[in-house]
N, C-alpha and C positions, 0 to 999 in steps of 0.2 A: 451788119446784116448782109448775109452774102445773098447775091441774087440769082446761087443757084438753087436757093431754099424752096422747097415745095411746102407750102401751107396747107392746111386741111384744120380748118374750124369746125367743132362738136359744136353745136347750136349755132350757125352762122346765120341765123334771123334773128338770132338775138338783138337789140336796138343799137348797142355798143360793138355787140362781135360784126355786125353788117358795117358799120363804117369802118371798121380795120379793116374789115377784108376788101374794100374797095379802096383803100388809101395804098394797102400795099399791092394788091391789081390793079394803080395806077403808078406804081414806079418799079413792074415790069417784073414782077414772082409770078412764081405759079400758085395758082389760089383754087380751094373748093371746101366745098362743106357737106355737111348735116342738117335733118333739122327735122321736126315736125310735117305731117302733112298739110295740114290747116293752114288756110293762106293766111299772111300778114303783112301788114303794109310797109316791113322794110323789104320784102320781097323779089318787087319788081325793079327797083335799082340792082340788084343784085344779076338780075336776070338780064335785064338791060345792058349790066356790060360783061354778060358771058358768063358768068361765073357758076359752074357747075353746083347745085343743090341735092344733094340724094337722101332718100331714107335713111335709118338709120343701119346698121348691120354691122359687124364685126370687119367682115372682108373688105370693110371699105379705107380699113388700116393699112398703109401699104409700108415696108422699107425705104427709110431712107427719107420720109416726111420729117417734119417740124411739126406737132402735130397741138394747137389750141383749144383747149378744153374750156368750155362755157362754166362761167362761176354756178348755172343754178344745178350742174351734174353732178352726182356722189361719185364715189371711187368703182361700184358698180352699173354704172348705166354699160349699157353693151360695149360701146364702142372706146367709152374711157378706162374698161378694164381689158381690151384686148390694147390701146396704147400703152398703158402700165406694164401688162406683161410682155410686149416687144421693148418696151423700154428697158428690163434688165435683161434681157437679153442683147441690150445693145444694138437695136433693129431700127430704133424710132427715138427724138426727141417728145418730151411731152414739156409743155410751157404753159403758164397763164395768160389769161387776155391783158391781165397789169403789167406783166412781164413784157409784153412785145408794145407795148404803150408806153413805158417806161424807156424802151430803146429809143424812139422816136422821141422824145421828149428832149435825151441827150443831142439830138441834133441838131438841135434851132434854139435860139430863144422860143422858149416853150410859156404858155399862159394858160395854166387850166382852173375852171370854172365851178365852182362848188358851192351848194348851197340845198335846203331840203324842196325848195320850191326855186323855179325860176330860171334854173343852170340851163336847162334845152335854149331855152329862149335867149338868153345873155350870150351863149356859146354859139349861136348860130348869128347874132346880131353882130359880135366880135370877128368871127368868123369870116362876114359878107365883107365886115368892112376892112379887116385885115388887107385882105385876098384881091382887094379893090385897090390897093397900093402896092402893096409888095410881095414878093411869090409867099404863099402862105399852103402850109397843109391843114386839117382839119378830122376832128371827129368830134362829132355831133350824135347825143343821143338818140337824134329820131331817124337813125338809120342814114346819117347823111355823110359823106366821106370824101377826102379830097386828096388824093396825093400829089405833086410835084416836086421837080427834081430840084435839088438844090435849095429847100424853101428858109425865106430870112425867118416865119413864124411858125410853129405848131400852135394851134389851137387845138383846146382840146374839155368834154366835159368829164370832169371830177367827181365820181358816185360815191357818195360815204354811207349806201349800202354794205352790209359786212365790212365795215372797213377796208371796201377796196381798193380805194384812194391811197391807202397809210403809206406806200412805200414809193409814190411818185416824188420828184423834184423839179417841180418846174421851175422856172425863172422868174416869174408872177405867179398869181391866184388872184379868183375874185371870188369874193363870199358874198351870196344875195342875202342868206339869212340861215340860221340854227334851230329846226326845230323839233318834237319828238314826234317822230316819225318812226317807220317801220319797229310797230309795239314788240313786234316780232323777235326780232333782234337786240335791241338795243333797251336798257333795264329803266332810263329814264331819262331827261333833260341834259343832264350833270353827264351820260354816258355819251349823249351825241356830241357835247361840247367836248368832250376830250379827245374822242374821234378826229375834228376839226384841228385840234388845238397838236393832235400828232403828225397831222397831214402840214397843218401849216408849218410846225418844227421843221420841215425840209425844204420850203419857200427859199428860193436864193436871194432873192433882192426885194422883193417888197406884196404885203398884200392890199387889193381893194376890198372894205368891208362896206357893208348897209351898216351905216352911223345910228341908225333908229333900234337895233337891233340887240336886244340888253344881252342876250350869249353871247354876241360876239362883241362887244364892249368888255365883256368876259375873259375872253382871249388872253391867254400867256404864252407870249412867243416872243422868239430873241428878233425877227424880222421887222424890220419898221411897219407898221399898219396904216393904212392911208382911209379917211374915214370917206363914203358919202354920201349926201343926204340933200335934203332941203333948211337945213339948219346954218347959215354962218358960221352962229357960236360958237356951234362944236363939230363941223365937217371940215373937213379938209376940202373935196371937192365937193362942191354944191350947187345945184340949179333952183334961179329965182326967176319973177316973172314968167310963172310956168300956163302956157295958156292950151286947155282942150277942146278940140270940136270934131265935127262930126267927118274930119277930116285925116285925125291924127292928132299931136303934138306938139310943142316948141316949147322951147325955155332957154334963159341964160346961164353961161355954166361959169364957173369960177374957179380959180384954186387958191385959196388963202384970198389977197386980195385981187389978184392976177386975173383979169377978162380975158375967156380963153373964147368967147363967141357965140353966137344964138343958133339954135339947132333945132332943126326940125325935121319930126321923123312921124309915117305913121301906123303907129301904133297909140293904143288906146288903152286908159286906165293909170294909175299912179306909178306901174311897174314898168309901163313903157318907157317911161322918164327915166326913172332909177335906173333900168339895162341903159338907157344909152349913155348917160352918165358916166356907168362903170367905166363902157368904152371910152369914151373921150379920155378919161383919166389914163388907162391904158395907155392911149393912140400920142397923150401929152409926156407920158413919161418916155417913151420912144422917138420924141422928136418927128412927131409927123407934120406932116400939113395939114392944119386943121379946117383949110379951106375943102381939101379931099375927103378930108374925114364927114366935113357937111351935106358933102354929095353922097358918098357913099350910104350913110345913115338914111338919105329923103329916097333912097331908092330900094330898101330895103323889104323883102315880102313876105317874111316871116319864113317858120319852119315848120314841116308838120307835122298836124295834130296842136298847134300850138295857133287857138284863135283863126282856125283856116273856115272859107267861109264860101258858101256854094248857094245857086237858088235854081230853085225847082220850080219853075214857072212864078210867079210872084210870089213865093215859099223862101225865107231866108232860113238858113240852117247852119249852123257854127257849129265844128269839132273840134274840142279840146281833151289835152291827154286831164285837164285836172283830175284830181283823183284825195287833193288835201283839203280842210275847210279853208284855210289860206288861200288856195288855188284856187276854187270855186267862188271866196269872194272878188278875187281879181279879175277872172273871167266874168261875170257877172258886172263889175266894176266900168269893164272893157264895151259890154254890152249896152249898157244905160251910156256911156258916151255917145259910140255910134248911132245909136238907135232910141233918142233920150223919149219920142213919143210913141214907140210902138211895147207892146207887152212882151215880157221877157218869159221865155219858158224854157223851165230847165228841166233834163232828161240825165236825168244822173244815174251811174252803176256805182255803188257802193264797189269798195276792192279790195276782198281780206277780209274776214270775220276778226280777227283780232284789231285791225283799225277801224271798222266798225264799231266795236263794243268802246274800244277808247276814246272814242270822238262820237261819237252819238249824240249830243245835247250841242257840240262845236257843229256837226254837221247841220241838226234841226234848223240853230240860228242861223245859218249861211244859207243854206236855199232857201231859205223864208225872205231871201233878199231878190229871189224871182219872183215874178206873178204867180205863179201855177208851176207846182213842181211834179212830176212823174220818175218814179223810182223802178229798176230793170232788177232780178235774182241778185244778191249777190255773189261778185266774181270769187271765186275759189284759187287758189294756188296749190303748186304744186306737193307745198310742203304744209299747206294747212287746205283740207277738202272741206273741213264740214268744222262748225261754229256754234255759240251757241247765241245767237240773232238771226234774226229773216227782216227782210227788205222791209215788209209788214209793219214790223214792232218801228223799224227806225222811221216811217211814213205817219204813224201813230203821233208822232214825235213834232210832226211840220205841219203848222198850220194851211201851208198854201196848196199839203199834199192831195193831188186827182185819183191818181190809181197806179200799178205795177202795167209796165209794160214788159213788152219781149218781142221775138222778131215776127212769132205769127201771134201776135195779140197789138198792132201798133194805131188798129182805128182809133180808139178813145182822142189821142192827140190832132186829127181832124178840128175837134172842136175849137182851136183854137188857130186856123189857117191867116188869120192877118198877124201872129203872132213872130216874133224871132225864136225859132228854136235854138236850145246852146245844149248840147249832148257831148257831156263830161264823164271821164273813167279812164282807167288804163288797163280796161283788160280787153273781150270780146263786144264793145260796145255799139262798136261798128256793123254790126250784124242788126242791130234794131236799126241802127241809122239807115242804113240801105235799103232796108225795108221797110220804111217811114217812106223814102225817096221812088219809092218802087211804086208804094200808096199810090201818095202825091202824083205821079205821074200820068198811070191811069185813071185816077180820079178826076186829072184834069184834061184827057183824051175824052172820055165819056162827056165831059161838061162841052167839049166842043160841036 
């Protein structure tokens, strides 16, 4: 990569194109982007460290860029068909975001993070602790990015969206789990395992799998597979004596018969365990300190959007990207931990009309595992507007369902002010959230 390179990101709020662009505006390119007007919360890091944001417009093409085109753009969005046609003309490179991810990967012992649920969270956990040891670079799904010079680790999260993942080679992989996700795309179970199973095909040295997980027990790959769980019998890496409270976590972790040490981290819920797990396993195969590695893990604060947790005068309020019924029983999971005697209420946005219709009855039984659940429109994409479900039909569905919210409709959720809120989705959800918060606020000026 030469560092006379000018970058220019087409969608550089994207949650993946925002942490490149910040990993290589921290080892010293020139960086800028595009993007939407609508704020978002990879945004402000972005902005924080300089990095020019513009509309979108044609003239924002210039000679002599490298120029990164966002996976969710066709060949005609404005600015990727005026790249295209300076590109034969010889004016402009035009690259993918897997392409310039895939450079960096070649650089370091590379570890990327893949799974349909979990990857943010594991790759940010991986991440802290890496980065806590030895020069490490990073991209994190939730817009988080790290670059420095020389780094002994890439870290990095693995999206088996459109097969974007298919042509990386890291040095590791860690797989949380295999599941059918994006209906959209992908034709069913059997298509997302082979997805996995082409990505792992270029694994150089070894993968960490979730041992519970029958796809990926599945798995046909030439790379040795390292399993782990809470099983002995059949994991390779395993943690026993796993104890939760309202504090976090801890448990014993093993490999084969091997006591690699007691760890304590906090996070909450069965997945907290499982993330940190993967990493030790990692941090054991690299010959670390695993006394560094214990500190790093106790000191760990998550990543956002992922279990992040704010209060509004005695108002506890948790945002999560979940957006799968997996995901929402973990969060949920996570919640009855911390919080085992207060009532749990969930605020969920549906995301996609097509995963909607296909999880509809998975989704019913998952929020039924909150108290009181409230449902927002559902979110729409770019490539799918309209659907044939409403928030309605899927509330119909939930025994524990109140009513639809939105961001000027958010009183109803008043009624439940000694409650924990958990406001789950991955689209626009945030916009009710702050305007819950905005309630709350004045509601409790007024009471003063």
């Amino acid at each position: 990569m030469d560092k006379e390179t000018i970058y220019y990101f087409i969608g550089i709020k994207g949650s993946g194109m925002s942490s490149l662009a910040r990993i290589l505006d921290d080892q010293g390119y020139q960086v800028s982007g595009s993007d939407i007007d609508e704020y978002t919360f990879t945004q402000k890091p972005l902005e924080d460290a300089g990095i020019e944001i513009k509309a979108f417009a044609p003239e924002n093409i210039k000679s002599g860029m490298t120029v990164i085109r966002g996976n969710a753009f066709e060949d005609d969005q404005i600015e990727v068909a005026q790249a295209l046609k300076m590109q034969a003309a010889g004016e402009v490179k035009v690259v993918t975001y897997p392409e310039v991810v895939e450079e960096l990967i070649e650089q370091s012992t590379s570890i990327g993070v893949a799974g349909a649920h979990g990857k943010t969270s594991t790759t940010g956990l991986l991440a802290h602790v890496l980065s806590g040891i030895a020069p490490t670079s990073y991209l994190i799904g939730d817009g988080s990015g790290k670059g420095v010079p020389d780094p002994r680790f890439f870290v990095f999260e693995a999206d088996e969206y459109r097969r974007h993942f298919k042509d990386y080679h890291p040095d590791y992989a860690i797989m949380t789990n295999i599941d059918f996700d994006h209906p959209d795309y992908y034709t069913g179970i059997d298509d997302v395992r082979s997805a996995f199973e082409e990505f792992g095909a270029h694994v150089k040295k070894g993968i960490f799998a979730w041992g519970d997980d029958e796809q990926l027990r599945k798995m046909q790959v030439d790379v040795p597979v390292y399993y782990y769980g809470t099983n002995p019998e059949t994991d390779d890496f395993y943690a026993t004596n796993i104890k939760r409270s309202t504090k976090g976590s801890a448990f014993d972790a093993y490999y084969h018969d091997e006591f690699l040490g007691t760890y304590e981290v906090p996070l909450y819920g069965q997945h907290g365990v499982l993330n940190s797990l993967a990493v030790v396993a990692v941090a054991h195969f690299e010959d670390m300190d695993q006394d560094l590695v214990k500190e790093e893990l106790l000191s760990f604060l998550g990543v956002k959007r992922r279990f992040t947790e704010k209060q509004v005068g005695p108002v506890t309020i948790i945002d999560d990207y979940a957006h799968h019924p997996s995901e929402i029983k973990a969060t949920i999971d996570a919640a009855r931990q911390k919080y085992p005697d207060r009532e749990i209420v969930a605020v969920f946005q549906p995301h996609t009309f097509s995963r909607t219709i296909a999880y509809k009855e998975d989704f019913a039984k998952t929020l039924d595992l909150a108290d009181h659940v409230y449902l927002t429109d559902i979110f729409a994409s770019a490539r799918e507007e309209k659907g044939n479900i409403s928030s309605a039909e899927l509330g119909a569905e939930i025994s524990k369902f109140r009513d639809i919210v939105s961001p000027d409709n958010v009183a109803p959720l008043l009624d439940h002010e000694d409650g924990v809120f958990v406001f789950m989705g991955a689209g626009d959800l945030q916009n009710t959230e702050f305007a819950f918060e905005k309630l709350l606020a004045n509601t409790q000026t007024n009471l003063q």
